[in-house]
N, C-alpha and C positions, 0 to 999 in steps of 0.2 A: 766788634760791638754787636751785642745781642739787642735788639731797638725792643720794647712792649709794644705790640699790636693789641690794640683795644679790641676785644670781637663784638661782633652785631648781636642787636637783641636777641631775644627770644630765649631757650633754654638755657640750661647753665653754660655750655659753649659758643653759644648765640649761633647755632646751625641747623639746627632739625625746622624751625620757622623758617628761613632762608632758603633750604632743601625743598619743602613744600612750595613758597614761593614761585621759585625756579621748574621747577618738575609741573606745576598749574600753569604755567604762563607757557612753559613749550607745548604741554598737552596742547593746551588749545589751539595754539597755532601750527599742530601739527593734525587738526580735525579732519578726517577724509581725507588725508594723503596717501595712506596705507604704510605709511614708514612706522616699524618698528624701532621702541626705545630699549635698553638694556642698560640699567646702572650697572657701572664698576669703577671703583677707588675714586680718581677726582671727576668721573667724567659721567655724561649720558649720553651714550652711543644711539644713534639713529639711523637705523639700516634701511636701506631701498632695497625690499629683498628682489628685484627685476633686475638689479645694477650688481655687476660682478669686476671688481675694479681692479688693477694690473694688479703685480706683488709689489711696483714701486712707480715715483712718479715724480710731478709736481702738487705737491699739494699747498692749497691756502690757509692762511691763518687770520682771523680777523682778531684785533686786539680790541678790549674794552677794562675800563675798572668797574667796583661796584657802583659806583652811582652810577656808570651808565650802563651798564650790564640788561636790565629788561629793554631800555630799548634801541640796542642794539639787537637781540634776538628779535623784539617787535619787526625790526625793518630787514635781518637777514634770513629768519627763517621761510619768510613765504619765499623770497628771492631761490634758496636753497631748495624748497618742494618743487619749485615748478621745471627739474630739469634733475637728472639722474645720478644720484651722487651719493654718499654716502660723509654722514660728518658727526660729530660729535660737541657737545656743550659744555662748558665746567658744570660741575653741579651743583653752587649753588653760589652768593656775597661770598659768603666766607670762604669757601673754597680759593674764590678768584682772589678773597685778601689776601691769605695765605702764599697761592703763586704767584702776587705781586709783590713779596717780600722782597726783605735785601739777604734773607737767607735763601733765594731760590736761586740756583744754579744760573748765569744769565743770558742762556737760551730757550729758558723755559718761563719768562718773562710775559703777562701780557696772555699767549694765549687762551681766548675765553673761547672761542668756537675754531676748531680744525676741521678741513672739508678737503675729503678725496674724491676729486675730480676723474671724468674720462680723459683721457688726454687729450682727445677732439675739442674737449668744452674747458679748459684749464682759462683761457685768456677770456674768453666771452665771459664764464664766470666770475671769474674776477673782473671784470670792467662792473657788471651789472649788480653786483656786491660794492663797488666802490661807490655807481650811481645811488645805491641805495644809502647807505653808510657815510654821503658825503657831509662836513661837519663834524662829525662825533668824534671823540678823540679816546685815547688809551695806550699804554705804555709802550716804547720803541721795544720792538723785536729784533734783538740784535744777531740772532741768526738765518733771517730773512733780509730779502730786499720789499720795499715800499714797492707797490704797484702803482701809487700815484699821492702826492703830499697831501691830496686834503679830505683822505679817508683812510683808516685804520684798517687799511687790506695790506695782507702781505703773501709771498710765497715764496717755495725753495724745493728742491729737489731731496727724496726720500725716502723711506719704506713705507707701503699701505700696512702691506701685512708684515707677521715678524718674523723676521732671516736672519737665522744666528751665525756666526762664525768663530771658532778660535782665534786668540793671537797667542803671538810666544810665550805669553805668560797665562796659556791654560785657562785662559779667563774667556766666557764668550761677551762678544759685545752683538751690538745691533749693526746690520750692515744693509749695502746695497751693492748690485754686482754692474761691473762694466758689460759692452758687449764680449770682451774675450774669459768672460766669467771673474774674471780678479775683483776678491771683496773691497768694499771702502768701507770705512764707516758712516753711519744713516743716522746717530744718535747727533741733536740739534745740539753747535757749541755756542760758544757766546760769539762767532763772527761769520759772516755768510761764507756759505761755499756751492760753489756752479761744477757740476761735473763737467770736467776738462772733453768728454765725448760727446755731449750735448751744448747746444746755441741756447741763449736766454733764450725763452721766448715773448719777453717783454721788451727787449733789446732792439730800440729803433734798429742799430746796425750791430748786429753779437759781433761779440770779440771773436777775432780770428784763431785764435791760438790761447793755451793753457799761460800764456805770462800774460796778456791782456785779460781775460779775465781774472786773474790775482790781481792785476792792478785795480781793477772794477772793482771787486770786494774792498776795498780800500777808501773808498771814497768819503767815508765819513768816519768820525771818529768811534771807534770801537771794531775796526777792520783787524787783519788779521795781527799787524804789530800788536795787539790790543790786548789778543788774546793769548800771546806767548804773557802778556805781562812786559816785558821789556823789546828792547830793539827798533831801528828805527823805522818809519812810516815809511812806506816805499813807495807812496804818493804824495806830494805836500798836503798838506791841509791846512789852512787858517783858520779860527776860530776868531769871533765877534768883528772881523774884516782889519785885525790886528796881529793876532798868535800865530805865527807860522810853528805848527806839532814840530818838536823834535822827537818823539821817543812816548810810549805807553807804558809808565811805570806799574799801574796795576788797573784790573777792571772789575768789576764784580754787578753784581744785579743792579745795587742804583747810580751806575756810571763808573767814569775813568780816572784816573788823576794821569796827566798828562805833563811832563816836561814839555815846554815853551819858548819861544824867543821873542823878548819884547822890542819890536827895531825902537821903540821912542830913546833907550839908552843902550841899546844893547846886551842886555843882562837877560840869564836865566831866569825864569818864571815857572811856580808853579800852577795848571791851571786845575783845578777841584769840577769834576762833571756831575751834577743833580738830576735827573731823567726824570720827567713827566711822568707824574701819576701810580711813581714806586711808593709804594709806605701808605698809599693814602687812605684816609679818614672819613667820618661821616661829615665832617667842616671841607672838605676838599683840601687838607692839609697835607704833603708829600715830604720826597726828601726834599725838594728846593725850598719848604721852610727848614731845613735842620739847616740848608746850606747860609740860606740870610739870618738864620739864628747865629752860626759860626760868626759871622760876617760881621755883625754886631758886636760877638763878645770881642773879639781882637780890635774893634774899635776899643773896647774898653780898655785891655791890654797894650796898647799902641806904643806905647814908652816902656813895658817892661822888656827887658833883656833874656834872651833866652827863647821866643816865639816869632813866629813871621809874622812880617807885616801886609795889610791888606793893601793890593796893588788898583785892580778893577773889581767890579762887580756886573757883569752881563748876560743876556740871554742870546743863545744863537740856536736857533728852529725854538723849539719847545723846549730845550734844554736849558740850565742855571750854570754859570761857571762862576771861579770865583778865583781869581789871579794872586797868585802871593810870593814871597820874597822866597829864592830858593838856600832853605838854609842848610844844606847837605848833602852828599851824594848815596847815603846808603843809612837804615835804619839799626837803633843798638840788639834787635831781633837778627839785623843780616852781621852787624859787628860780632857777636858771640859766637854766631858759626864760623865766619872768617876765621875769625884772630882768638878761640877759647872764651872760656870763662874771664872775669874779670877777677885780680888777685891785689894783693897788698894789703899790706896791715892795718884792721879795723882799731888795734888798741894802738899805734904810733903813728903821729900825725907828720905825713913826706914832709922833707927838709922843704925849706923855702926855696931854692932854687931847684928843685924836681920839677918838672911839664909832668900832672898827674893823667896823664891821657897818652901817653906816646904808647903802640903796641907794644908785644910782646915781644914782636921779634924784630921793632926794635932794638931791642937795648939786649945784648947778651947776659948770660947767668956770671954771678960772681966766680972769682977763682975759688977752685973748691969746692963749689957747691955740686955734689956728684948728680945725674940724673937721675939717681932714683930716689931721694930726698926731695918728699915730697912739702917744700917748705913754702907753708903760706905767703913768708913777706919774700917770696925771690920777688925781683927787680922784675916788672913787666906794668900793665895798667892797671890805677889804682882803683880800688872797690870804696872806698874810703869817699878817694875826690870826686866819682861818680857821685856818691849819693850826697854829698854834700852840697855839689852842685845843682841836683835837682829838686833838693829839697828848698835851697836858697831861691831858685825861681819858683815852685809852688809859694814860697811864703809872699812873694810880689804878686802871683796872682791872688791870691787870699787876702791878699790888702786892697786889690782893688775891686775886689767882691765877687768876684769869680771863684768858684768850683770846679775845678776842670774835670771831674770825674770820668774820664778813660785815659787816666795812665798806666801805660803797657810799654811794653818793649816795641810792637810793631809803630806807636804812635812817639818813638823818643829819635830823632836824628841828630848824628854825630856832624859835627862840622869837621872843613878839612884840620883843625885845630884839636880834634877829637872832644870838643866840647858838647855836651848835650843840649838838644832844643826840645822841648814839647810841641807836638802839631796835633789837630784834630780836635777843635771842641764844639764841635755839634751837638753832643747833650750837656754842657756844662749849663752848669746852673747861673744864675744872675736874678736880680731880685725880680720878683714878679713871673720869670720865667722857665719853666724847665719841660726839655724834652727826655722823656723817660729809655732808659737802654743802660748794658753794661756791655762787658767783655770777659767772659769767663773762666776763674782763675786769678782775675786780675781786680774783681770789683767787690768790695763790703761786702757781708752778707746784709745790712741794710740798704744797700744798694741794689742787690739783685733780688730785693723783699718791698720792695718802691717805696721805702720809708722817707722821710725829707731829709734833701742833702746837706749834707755837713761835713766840714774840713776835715772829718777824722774819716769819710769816705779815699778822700786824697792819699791819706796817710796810708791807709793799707793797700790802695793802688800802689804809691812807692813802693813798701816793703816786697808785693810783690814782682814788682819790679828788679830790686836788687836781687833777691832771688833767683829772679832767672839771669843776672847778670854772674852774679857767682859762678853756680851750679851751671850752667846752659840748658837746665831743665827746665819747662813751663809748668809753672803751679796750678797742672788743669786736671784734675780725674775726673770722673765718672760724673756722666750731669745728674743733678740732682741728689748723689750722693754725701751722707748725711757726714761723712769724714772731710768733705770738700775744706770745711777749715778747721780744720784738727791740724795745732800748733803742735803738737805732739812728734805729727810725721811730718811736718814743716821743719822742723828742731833736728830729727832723725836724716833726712834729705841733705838737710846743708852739714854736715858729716862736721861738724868741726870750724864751716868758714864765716860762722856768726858769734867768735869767742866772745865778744860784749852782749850777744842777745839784740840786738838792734834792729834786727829783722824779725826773727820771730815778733820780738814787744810792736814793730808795725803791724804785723798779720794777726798780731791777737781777736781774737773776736769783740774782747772788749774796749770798746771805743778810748777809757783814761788807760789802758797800758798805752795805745796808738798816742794818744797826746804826750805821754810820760817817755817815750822811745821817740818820737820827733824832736822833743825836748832836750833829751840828751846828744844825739845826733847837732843839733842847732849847735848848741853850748861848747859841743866840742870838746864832754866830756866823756870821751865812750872809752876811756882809760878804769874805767870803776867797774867792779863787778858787777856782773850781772845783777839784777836785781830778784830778787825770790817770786817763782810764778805765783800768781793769785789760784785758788783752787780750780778755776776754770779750763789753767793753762798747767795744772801741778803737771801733767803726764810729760813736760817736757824736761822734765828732771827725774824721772822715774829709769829704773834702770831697763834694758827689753828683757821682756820673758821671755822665756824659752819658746820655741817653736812647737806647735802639736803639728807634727809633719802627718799623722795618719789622718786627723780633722781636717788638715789645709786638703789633704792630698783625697779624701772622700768627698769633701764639698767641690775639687774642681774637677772631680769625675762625672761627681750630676749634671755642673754646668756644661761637659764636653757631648753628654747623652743630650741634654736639651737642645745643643746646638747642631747635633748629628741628627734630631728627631726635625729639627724645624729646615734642616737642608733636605727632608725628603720632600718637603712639604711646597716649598721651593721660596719659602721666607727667611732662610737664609740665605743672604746673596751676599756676589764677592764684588769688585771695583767695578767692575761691568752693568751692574747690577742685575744680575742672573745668578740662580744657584749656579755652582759650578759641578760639575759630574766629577771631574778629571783629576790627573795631579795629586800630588804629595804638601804643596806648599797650601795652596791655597785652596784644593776641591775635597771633596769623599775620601779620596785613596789615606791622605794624611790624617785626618778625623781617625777613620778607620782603625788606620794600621796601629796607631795608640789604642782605640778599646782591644783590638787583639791581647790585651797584656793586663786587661780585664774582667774576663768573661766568668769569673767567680761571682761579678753582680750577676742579680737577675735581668733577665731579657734582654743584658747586653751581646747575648750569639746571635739572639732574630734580631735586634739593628744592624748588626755589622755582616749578617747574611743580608741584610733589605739593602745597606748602602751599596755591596757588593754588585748586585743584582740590578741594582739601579743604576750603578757608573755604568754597566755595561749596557744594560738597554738605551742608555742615553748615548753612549758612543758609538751604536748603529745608528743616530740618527744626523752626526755629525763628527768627524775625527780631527780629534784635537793633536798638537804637537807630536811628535813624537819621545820628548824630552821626560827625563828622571822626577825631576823635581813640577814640569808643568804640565806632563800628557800621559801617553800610551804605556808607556816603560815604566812610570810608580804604579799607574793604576795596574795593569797587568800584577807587579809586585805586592799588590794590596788582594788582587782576587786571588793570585795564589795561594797566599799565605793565610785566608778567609778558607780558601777549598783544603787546605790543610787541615787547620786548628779545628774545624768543624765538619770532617769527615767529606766532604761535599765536591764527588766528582765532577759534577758540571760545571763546578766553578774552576776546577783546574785544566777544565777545557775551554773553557772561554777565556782564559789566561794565555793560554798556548795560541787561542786564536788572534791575538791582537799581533797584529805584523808592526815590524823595525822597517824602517826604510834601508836600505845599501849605505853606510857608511860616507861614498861618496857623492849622496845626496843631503847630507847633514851638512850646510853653511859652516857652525858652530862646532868650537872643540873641547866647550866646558861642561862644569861638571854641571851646571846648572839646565842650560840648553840644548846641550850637544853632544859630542861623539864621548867624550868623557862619562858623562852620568850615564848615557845609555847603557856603556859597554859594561858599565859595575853594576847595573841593574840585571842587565842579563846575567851578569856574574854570581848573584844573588838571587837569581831564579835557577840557575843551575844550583847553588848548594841549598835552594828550597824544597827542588823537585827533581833534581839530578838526571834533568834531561839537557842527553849533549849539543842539542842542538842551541841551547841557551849557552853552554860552553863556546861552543864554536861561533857563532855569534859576538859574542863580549871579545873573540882572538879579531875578529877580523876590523871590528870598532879600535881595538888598541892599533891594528898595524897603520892606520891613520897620523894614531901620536908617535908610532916609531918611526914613521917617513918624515918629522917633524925636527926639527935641529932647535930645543931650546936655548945651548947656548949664546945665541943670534942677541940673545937679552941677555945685555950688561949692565954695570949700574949706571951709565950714564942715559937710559932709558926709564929711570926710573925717579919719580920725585916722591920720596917717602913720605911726605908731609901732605902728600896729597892721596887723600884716603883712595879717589875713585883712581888715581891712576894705580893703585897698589891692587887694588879691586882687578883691573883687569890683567895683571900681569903676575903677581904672586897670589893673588886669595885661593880660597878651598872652591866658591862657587863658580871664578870666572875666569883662574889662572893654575899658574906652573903647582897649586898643591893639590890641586883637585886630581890634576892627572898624576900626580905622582901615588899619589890615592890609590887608584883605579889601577896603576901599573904595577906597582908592589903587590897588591892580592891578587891580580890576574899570575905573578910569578909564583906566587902561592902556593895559586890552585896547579897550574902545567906544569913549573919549571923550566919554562922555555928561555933559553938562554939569554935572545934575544931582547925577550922583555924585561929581561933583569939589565941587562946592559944601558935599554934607556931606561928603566926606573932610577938608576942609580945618575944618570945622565941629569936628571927632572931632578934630584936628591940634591946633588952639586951644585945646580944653578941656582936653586931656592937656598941653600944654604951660604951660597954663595953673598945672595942680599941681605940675608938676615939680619947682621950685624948692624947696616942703617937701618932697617927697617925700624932694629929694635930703639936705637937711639933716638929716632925719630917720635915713638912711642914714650918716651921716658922723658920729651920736653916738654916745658909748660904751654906749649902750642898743641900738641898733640889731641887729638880726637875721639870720642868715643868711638869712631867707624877704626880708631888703629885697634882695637882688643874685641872687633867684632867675629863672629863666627864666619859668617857667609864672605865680608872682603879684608878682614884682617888679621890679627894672633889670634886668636881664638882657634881658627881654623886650622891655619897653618900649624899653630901646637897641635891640634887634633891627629892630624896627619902625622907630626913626628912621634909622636907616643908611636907611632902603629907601625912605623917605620924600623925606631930605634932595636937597636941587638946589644947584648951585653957585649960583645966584640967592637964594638960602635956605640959609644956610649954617647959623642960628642951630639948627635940629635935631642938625644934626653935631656941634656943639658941645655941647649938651646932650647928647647917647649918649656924646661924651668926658667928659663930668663923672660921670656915669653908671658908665663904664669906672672911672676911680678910685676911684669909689666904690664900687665892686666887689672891685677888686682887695684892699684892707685887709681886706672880710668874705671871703673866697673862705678862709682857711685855717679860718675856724670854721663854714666848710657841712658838714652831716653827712654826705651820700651823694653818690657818684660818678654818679650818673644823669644822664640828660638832666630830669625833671621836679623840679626843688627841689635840685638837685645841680650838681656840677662838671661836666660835660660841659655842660649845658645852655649856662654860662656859658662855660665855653671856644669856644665857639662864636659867643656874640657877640662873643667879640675876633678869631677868623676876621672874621668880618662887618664890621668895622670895619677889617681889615687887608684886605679885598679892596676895600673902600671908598675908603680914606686912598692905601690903597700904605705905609702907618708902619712898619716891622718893630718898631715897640715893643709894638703889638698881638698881632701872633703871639709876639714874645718872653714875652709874659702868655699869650697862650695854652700854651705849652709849663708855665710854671711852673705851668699847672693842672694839666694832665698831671702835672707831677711831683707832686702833692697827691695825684690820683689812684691814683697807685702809693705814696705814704704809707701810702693806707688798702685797699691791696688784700693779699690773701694770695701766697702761690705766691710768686715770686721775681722781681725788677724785669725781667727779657726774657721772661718766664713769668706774667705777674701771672693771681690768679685773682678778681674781680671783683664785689662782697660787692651785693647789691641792697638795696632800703630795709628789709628784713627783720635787715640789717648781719651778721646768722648764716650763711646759705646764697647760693646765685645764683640767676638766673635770664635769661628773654633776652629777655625784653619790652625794646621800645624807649624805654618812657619811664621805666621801677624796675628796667632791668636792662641786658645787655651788650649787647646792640644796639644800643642808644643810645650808648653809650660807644663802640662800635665806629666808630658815625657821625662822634662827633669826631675819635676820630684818623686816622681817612680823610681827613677835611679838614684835618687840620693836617700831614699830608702832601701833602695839594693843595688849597688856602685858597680856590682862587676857584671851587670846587664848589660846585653849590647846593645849601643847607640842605635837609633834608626837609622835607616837611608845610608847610614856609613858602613855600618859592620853586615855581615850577612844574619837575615834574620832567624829569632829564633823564637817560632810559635809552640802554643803549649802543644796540640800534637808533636810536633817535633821532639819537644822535652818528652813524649809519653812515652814515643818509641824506640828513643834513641839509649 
């Protein structure tokens, strides 16, 4: 749920008054101190330039909201002058409204003022901050501990200054180092944490050891169970001096929702956590009124069927909870990933004696029915009884005057019955009252336009709803973009599994198709054709046009320069939230190595000499992985192939300077991580720059995989139905293809006998599983991770194309089985990427068409494309290109347009070589060669 935050007066975003405000009140109260101020992003830095404070510590947070915001600075900043420190303000109301959202991450909750203390003065300071501050109140800091309950002081252990580190995934985060130098992380989460080498220093008596203070972090609800999301409390806790916690189902900015035990009868409870002073308003209005808003409508509700019932209503500290009947153990969001999509016939209504809810793998496929018949009515759980169901309980809430307005997948629970419940109505509507919010993807476009609510808001909450029951895709693109509900590619998405229109006609934009589609749906006539779209809705009957592959494929070239221009700049950041220098997947190197196959635009050789030049200078200043796809080994492979294409020998020196570690300091044996991708990267720096020391190198990474016995994996090591355990045992990124990969062209290149011996060894055992793997793939359980690149066929066919010999055909044939089996999941893969996505996979039907010579291959690969611009925003010769975040872009090459860009380069010229797989081939290369 996206909540409307009102903003504060003054300019059209009620900030620049509030900015002044704020910036005038600490002036003054910073008169004659000598501390210098410096705006930057949400803050006003105030420096003691006489105080030079550790690189890491404890430092305090004092919380406040806006209403009390000045005079909490009134009473902490003199506190703060008269003693050597260095801290910082928010900058201004709205700032602070902002990061007292329930979209704010919930360790960054609350802090209005941060102070880096000496470590001499950490405790005094905070006592005399707390003296000061006693009374006032503002939002629980859930990644601090309290210095004392009846002040808004907190503190915790962290970085002053900022200290980057790698992790495996090429990503840097923020860290802090032990004494034996080993990084932690320093970035605040939503649950405290005490470094295990230091004593509290607030701790009448510090915990002795690293399991007592875990248990200490624990002590209040929002501890570390809290923040995995599940698991249980490994301290008790009771709530309102009743609720013994069992378990932290979810947490986020404005509290928890907690599993509970009520001793009055014994029964599961759910309990709903509302956190002081989140949300709130110029009335003093928070989440704890959405929470007795709830609390109310379910009063209303009390007698419909389908909704929990309210148990208690209490406060425990500052907090609101809100006790309700537990009606499920897992949401129809976590159902669709378990157990697939939801299937059965929309135009034939199940026999009477069918349970419309049993899974899929309950009930087996009829005799006959082969796995790769792909047949909507096979026997699994009904799409049909779902929506019938949920629509039968919206219409009882609709009669009792309720609007439930966030119906979603993550707000619908399956009972063990597999019946559906609705939960969550904190902005439903009731006469006289509504709190404003959506959930995006899921909500009207009147709804997310804050027009006044109406039952035909409901109705396209449903249809979105089914939609992602179908499909297991979320009907979320691009925020703000103007295709958001375009029935068009709503209609295109569900490939087939809306034969009555009943979904679409929910998603219409126009409010009487939504009535005229719930109407049918109710009636229980969705036997009748479709109904003719209104011209609003005509494109959902319109046939697709053909693809403009040179427009699509020039508009996502600008977007991949924009995204290459703004990672110099260091505004583009990756999960970490840091540019990233490093890497193929997600840094420079990946960007990069795609404009390499560009450089006919202008200015794209001075970007991709600056990105070059800059991975490198940034990896003198910290060394990332070693790894192919996350560190040393792509980027090296990106400056190379930079000091190629652009003549540029210092670039093919500082290539050569980036060191491999000794093979048997690599943990890891994948292609992704470890001794695998390394050894084919060096492999690919020898056929770039034909030095044998990159040869020799790549021999002695494989005798790693040669001292290695895969056949130790049989099939009864294998659950093919379970993507990730396939992931790490056959995939290309994290299993037996990847090295088989890397051992075939290493036999290539030497002919060393030995390596052919286990490549063919790695050949066997993967061929070995295939046969489940593929069955696996072909059932209506099956997943879009089974037809992914990185852990499933996708890859694994990648690899057999490369493999196959016309003396050995039987692999070719297996990556064709592969191929179809692909092609059936290819419309319910979530993301457009090359890593777990549609580009990845279009890619291996390139590979199989520059293989075959088949054009049936490239004809799949175009209809991937066309999925691709499904789920893209912008406009089909414009598309704007959603990464796995499915909200925003980005240009990494394996979770963003990069990678995509890669595809449709080659499906405009198929018999290019793959990145990162094949050895590369730069335009010097082509000049010389």
């Amino acid at each position: 749920m996206s909540p409307g935050i009102p903003g504060p007066p003054g300019s059209a975003d009620g900030r620049t008054e509030h900015e002044e405000e704020t910036a005038g009140l600490l002036g003054d109260l910073l008169e004659g101190s000598g501390r210098v101020v410096t705006p930057g992003g949400l803050w006003l830095d105030v420096d003691d330039p006489g105080f030079r404070p550790p690189d890491q510590g404890w430092k305090l947070h004092v919380s406040a909201h806006p209403l009390s915001l000045a005079e909490t600075l009134r009473r902490a900043v003199p506190v703060l002058t008269a003693t050597s420190c260095r801290f910082k303000v928010i900058r201004s109301r709205g700032h602070l409204d902002e990061l007292n959202s329930v979209q704010t991450p919930p360790g960054s909750v609350g802090k209005a003022i941060t102070v880096y203390p000496a470590p001499d003065r950490v405790t005094g300071l905070a006592h005399d901050l707390a003296d000061a501050l006693t009374g006032l109140s503002g939002p629980r800091i859930n990644s601090d501990r309290r210095v004392r309950a009846d002040a808004p002081v907190y503190y915790r252990y962290g970085p002053f200054r900022a200290r980057m580190e790698f992790n495996d995934n090429g990503d840097l985060y923020l860290c802090v180092t032990d004494p034996d130098g080993r990084a932690h992380p320093g970035v605040a989460g939503p649950v405290v944490w005490t470094p295990p080498w230091l004593d509290d220093p607030f701790a009448p008596k510090p915990p002795q050891d690293a399991a007592a203070a875990a248990a200490h972090a624990t002590a209040q609800p929002g501890g570390d169970a809290a923040a995995a999301g599940q698991g249980t409390v490994p301290q008790p806790i009771t709530l309102g001096g009743r609720y013994p916690v069992q378990e932290a189902i979810t947490i986020n900015a404005k509290g928890g929702v907690y599993r509970a035990t009520d001793p009055g009868g014994g029964r599961t409870v759910i309990l709903k956590e509302a956190l002081a002073h989140v949300n709130q308003d110029d009335q003093g209005r928070d989440v704890r009124t959405w929470l007795s808003h709830e609390r109310h409508v379910l009063h209303l509700l009390r007698s419909v069927a389908g909704v929990p019932k309210v148990i208690d209503h209490f406060r425990h500290g500052a907090a609101d909870y809100l006790a309700l009947t537990d009606v499920g153990a897992h949401t129809l969001l976590r159902d669709v990933i378990d157990n697939g999509p939801f299937r059965g016939a929309w135009g034939v209504a199940p026999p009477q004696d069918t349970v419309p809810f049993t899974t899929g793998r309950d009930r087996p496929a009829p005799d006959g029915a082969g796995p790769d018949r792909a047949d909507p009515d096979r026997p699994g759980r009904d799409a049909a009884g779902l929506a019938a169901a949920l629509l039968s309980t919206l219409d009882e809430i609709h009669r009792h005057g309720v609007i439930a307005r966030d119906l979603a997948p993550k707000n619908v629970v399956m009972d063990a019955d597999g019946r559906p419940h609705l939960i969550d109505f904190q902005i439903s509507h009731v006469e006289g009252a509504a709190l404003h919010g959506w959930t995006p993807g899921y909500s009207s476009p009147e709804q997310e336009q804050r027009r006044p609510p109406c039952i035909e808001d409901d109705y396209y909450s449903l249809g979105a709803t089914l939609f992602y029951a179908v499909t297991g895709l979320a009907p979320v693109w691009l925020a703000g973009d103007p295709r958001n509900h375009d029935v068009g590619r709503v209609a295109a998405l569900l490939d087939g599994r809306d034969r009555t229109g009943v979904i679409v006609g929910l998603m219409s934009p126009d409010p009487a198709m939504r009535r005229a589609a719930a109407q049918r749906l109710r009636s229980g006539h969705v036997t009748q054709p479709t109904p003719s779209p209104a011209p609003s809705t005509a494109s959902t009957a319109s046939p697709r046009r053909p693809i403009d592959l040179p427009a699509i494929t020039g508009h996502t070239l600008g977007q991949v320069i924009v995204h290459a221009e703004t990672l110099l700049t260091g505004r583009e950041r990756s999960a970490g939230g840091f540019a990233n220098p490093a890497g193929a997947s997600y840094g420079a190197a990946g960007i990069g190595m795609e404009l390499l196959h560009h450089l006919d635009r202008p200015g794209v050789d001075d970007l991709v000499r600056a990105l070059a030049y800059w991975s490198c200078g940034m990896l003198t200043l910290q060394r990332p992985p070693a790894s192919l796809m996350m560190g040393t080994t792509g980027t090296a492979l990106f400056v190379a192939a930079t000091g190629r294409a652009l003549d540029d020998a210092t670039l093919l020196t500082l290539a050569d300077g980036m060191p491999s570690p000794p093979p048997h300091r690599i943990e890891q044996h994948d292609f992704m991580h470890g001794v695998t991708g390394i050894g084919l990267g060096r492999l690919h720096l020898w056929h770039l720059t034909g030095g044998a020391a990159h040869l020799s190198a790549a021999v002695r990474y494989a005798g790693h995989l040669v001292a290695r016995d895969p056949s130790a994996l049989d099939g009864r090591d294998v659950d093919y139905d379970d993507c990730t355990a396939v992931s790490r045992t056959l995939g290309l990124a994290h299993g037996l293809a990847g090295a088989t990969l890397f051992l075939h062209a290493l036999h290539a290149a030497t002919n060393d006998p030995s390596i052919e011996a286990t490549a063919r060894k790695y050949l066997s055992v993967l061929g070995h599983h295939l046969p489940g793997l593929l069955e696996a793939a072909r059932r209506p359980t099956a997943r879009p991770m089974h037809a992914s690149f990185c852990q499933g066929l996708a890859g694994i066919g990648a690899v057999l194309t490369r493999v196959a010999t016309p003396a050995d055909p039987q692999h070719l044939d297996l990556a064709g089985q592969a191929a179809a089996a692909c092609l059936r999941l290819a419309p319910t893969m979530i993301v457009v990427s090359q890593c777990c996505g549609l580009a990845g996979l279009g890619e291996f039907y390139l590979d199989l068409h520059d293989v075959t010579g088949d054009t049936a291959y490239q004809h799949h690969a175009t209809t991937v494309a066309e999925h691709i611009l499904d789920r893209a925003g912008g406009t089909p010769d414009a598309p704007v290109l959603p990464d796995h975040s499915q909200h925003g872009t980005s240009g990494g090459w394996a979770t963003g347009s990069s990678g995509v860009l890669s595809f449709l380069r080659r499906l405009h010229a198929p018999h290019a070589p793959r990145l990162w797989i094949d050895p590369p081939a730069v335009p010097a290369t082509e000049r010389t060669s």
